[in-house]
C-alpha positions in Angstrom: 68.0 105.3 260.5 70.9 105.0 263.1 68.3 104.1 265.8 66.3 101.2 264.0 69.6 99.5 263.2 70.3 99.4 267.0 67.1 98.2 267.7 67.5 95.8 265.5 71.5 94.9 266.8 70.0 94.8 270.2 67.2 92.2 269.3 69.8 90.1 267.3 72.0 90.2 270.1 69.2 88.8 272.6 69.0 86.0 270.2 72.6 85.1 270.1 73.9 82.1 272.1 76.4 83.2 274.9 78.7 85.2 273.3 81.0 84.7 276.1 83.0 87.0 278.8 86.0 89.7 277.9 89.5 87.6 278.8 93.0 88.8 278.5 95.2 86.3 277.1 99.0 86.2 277.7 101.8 83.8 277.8 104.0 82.5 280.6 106.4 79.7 279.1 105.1 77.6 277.0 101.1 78.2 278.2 98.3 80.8 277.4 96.8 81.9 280.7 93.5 83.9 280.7 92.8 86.4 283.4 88.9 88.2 283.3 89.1 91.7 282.0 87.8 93.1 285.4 90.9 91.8 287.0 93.1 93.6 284.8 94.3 96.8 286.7 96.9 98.1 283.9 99.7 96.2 281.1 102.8 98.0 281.1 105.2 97.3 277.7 108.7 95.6 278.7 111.9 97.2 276.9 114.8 95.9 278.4 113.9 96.0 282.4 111.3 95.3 284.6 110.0 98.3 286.1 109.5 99.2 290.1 105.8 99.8 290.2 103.7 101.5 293.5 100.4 102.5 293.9 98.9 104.9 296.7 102.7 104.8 298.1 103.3 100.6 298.2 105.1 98.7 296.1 103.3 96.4 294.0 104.7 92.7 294.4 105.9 91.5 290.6 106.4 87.5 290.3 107.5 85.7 287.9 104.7 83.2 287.5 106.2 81.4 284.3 109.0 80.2 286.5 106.8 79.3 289.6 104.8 76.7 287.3 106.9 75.7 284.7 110.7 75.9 286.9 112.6 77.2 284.1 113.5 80.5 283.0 114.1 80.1 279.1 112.4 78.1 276.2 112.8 77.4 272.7 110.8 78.9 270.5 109.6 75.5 269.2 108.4 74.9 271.8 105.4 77.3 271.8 102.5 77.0 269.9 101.2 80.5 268.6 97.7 81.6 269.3 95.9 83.9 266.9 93.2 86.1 267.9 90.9 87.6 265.3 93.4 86.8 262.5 96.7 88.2 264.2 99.2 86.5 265.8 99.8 87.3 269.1 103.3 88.9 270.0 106.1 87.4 271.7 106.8 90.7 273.7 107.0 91.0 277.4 105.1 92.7 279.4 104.3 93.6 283.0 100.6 92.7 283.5 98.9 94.5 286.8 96.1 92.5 288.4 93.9 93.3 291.3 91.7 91.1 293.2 87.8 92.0 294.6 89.2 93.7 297.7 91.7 95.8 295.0 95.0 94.4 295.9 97.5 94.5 293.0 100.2 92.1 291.9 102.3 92.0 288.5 102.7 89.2 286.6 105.2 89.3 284.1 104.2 88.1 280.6 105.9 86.5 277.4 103.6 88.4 275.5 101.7 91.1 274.5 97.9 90.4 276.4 95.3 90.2 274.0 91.3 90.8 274.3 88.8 87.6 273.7 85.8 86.5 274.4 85.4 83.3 275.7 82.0 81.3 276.5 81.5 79.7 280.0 80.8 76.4 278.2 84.4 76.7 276.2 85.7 76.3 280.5 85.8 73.0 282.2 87.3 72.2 285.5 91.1 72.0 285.6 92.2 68.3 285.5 94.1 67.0 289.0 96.9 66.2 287.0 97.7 69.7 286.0 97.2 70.7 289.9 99.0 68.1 291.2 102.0 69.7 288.6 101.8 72.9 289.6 101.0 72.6 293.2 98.5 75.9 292.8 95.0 76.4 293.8 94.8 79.5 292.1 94.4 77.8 288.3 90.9 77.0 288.5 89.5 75.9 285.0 90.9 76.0 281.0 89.4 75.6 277.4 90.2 72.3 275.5 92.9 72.9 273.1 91.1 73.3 269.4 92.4 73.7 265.9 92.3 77.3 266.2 93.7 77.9 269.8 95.5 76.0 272.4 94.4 75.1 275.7 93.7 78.4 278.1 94.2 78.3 281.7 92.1 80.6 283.8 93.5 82.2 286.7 91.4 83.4 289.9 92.6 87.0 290.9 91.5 86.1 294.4 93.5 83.1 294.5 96.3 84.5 293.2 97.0 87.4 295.0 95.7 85.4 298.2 98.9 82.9 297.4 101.0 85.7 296.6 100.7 87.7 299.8 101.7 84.7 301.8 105.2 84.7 300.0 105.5 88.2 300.6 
């Protein structure tokens, strides 16, 4: 029996629509910033400090991203609209996230939330608008989701990008 109803999961799953790519969502600020699950080289919890993090011997570079964009360290809880992801709410508790690029450089990002898995079609992405990139002076935010009733607008990060921008600081 077990092997009929994968057949058959299989063949329903051919005829589904574009069930969309693996994203971890997070917050920095007041945004939800979506990173693709490949990218992702670990999430470490925050307590009550930010830990010092190596790999292979070298220090990882941690950046506060949240403050790069938005240029402010605190914001009221107003302020930030809540996404839910398969019925929960997503957690307002920080955490390191470690992301690595195609050439497996790493650099952490801390978080104002817990990340959270979801899947998110290519056709829910559109081209990021000039006058968010004029804002945030970044090439590294390449595309988001339209806000909806049931999320907020998503901004994608490149991992490239990113850690391409990064390194130059460094």
């Amino acid at each position: 029996m077990p092997a009929i109803s994968s057949l058959r999961s299989q063949r329903l799953l051919e005829l589904r629509p574009d069930i969309g790519q693996q994203y971890v969502t997070f917050r920095l600020r007041i945004a939800w910033f979506i990173l693709p699950i490949e990218s992702i080289y670990r999430v470490i919890s925050l307590e009550k400090h930010v830990p010092k993090v190596t790999f292979a011997g070298d220090n990882i570079p941690i950046i506060d991203l949240g403050k790069l964009l938005f240029h402010q360290t605190k914001v009221q809880s107003s302020d930030i609209q809540q996404l839910v992801i398969n019925g929960a709410v997503v957690a307002s508790k920080p955490s390191l996230i470690i992301v690595r690029n195609q050439a497996e450089k790493l650099v952490g990002i801390l978080s104002n939330s817990q990340p959270a898995l979801q899947r998110i079609s290519q056709d829910d992405l559109v081209a990021l608008p000039t006058t968010y990139s004029q804002r945030w002076k970044v090439d590294f935010i390449t595309a988001m989701t339209l806000p909806t009733k049931e999320r907020p607008s998503l901004f994608s990060i490149d991992s490239d990008h990113l850690i391409a921008a990064i390194s130059t600081r460094i």
